[in-house]
Structures are given as C-alpha cells and as structure tokens.
C-alpha positions in Angstrom: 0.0 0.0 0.0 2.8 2.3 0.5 4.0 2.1 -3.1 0.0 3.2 -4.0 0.6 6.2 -1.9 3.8 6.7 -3.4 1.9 7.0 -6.6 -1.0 8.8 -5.7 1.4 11.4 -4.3 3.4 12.2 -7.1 -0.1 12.2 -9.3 -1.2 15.1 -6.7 2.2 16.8 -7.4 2.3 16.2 -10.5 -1.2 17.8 -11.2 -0.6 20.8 -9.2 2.6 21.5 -11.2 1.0 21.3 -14.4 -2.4 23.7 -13.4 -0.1 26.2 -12.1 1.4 26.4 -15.3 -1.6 25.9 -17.1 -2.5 30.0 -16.3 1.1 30.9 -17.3 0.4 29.2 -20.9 -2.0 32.0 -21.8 -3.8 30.0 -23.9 -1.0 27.3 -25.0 0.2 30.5 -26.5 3.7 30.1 -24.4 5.7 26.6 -25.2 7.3 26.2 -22.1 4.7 26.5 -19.3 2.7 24.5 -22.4 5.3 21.8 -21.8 5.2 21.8 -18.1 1.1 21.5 -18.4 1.4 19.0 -20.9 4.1 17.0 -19.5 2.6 17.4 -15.6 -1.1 16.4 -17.0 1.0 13.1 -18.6 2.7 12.2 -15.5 -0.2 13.0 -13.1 -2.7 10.4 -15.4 0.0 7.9 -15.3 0.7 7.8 -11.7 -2.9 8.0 -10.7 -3.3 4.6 -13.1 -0.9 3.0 -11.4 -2.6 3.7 -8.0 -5.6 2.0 -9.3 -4.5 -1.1 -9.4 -5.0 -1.4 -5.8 -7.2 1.5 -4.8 -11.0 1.6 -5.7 -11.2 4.3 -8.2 -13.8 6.4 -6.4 -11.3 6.6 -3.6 -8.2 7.2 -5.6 -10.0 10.2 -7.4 -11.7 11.8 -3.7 -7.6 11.5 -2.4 -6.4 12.9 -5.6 -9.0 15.5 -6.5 -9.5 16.3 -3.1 -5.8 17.4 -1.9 -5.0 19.0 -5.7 -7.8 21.5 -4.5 -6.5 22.2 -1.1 -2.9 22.3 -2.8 -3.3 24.6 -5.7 -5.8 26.8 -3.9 -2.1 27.3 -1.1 -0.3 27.6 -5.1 -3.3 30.1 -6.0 -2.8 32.0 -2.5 1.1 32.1 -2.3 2.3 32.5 -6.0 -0.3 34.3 -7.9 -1.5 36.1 -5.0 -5.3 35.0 -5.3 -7.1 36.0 -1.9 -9.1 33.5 -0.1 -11.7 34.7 2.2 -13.3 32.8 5.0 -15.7 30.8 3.3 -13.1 29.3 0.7 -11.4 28.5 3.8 -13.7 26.8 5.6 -14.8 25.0 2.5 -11.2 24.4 2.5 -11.0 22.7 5.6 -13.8 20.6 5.0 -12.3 18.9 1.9 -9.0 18.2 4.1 -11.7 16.6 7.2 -13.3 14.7 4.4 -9.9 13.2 2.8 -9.0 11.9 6.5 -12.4 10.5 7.3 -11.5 8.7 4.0 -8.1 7.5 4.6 -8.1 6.9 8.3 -12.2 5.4 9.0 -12.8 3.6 5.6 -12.2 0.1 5.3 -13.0 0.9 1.5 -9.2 2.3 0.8 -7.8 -1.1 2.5 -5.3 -0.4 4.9 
C-alpha cells in the first residue's frame, strides 16, 4: 500500500505542477509552461493509473482530487496572489476533514 501512496502522491504533485502552469500558458500560447502542463497532465494520469490497481477508483480520485484543491488553492494563494476569504477556507477545511475521514475510517481504501 505504501508504493499506492507513493503513486498517488506524485499524481497530486504532479497535477498541481502542471495547473499552475496551465494560467502561465495564456492560452498554450507560451511553449514552455505548455510543456510543463502538458508534461505534468502526462505524469499525473500515469501515476494515478498505477494507483488504481490497488485503490478503488472512487477513492483514488476523492484523495487525488481532493488534496489538488487544497494544494493549488495554497499555489493560487502564495504564488499568484489570489485572496481567499473565510468561506473558501472553511470550504477548505472541510475537503481536508473529508480526505481523513477517508483514509483513516474507511475500510473501502484497504489499509
């Protein structure tokens, strides 16, 4: 199982890397941050299909999806200086509670 996190993780990091780029591509426009989003998108989709060979899909894309929105909306915050206010952070929070009721109380993800 720890290899499948492996995985996962880099498919998170992956994914962040290449939607932070994505806005720098101005429309695929610029072919280096086109590269990086490209090249990011192919690495995330690869890592997260190599995750589900041992984690149900529905709970591979609720980690994934889940912790890319908590991770670019820090990316959003720190780097492109995008504001969030108190109810994106509360919404915020409640994604991160939902991806640890997920990975610590379901015996769906099969620790």
């Amino acid at each position: 199982m720890t290899s499948t996190y492996a995985w996962l993780g880099l498919a998170i990091v992956a994914e962040v890397i290449a939607t932070s780029a994505l806005k720098a591509t101005e429309g695929f426009t610029r072919l280096w941050p086109t590269v990086v989003t490209v090249l990011g998108y192919g690495v995330a989709f690869f890592a997260l299909s190599l995750t589900l060979r041992t984690m149900p899909t529905g709970i591979a894309y609720a980690i994934w999806s889940g912790v890319g929105i908590v991770l670019i909306s820090a990316v959003s915050w720190v780097w492109f200086r995008q504001a969030l206010d108190g109810p994106a952070m509360i919404g915020l929070g409640l994604i991160i509670a939902g991806v640890l009721v997920v990975n610590l109380f379901s015996k769906t993800v099969g620790h």
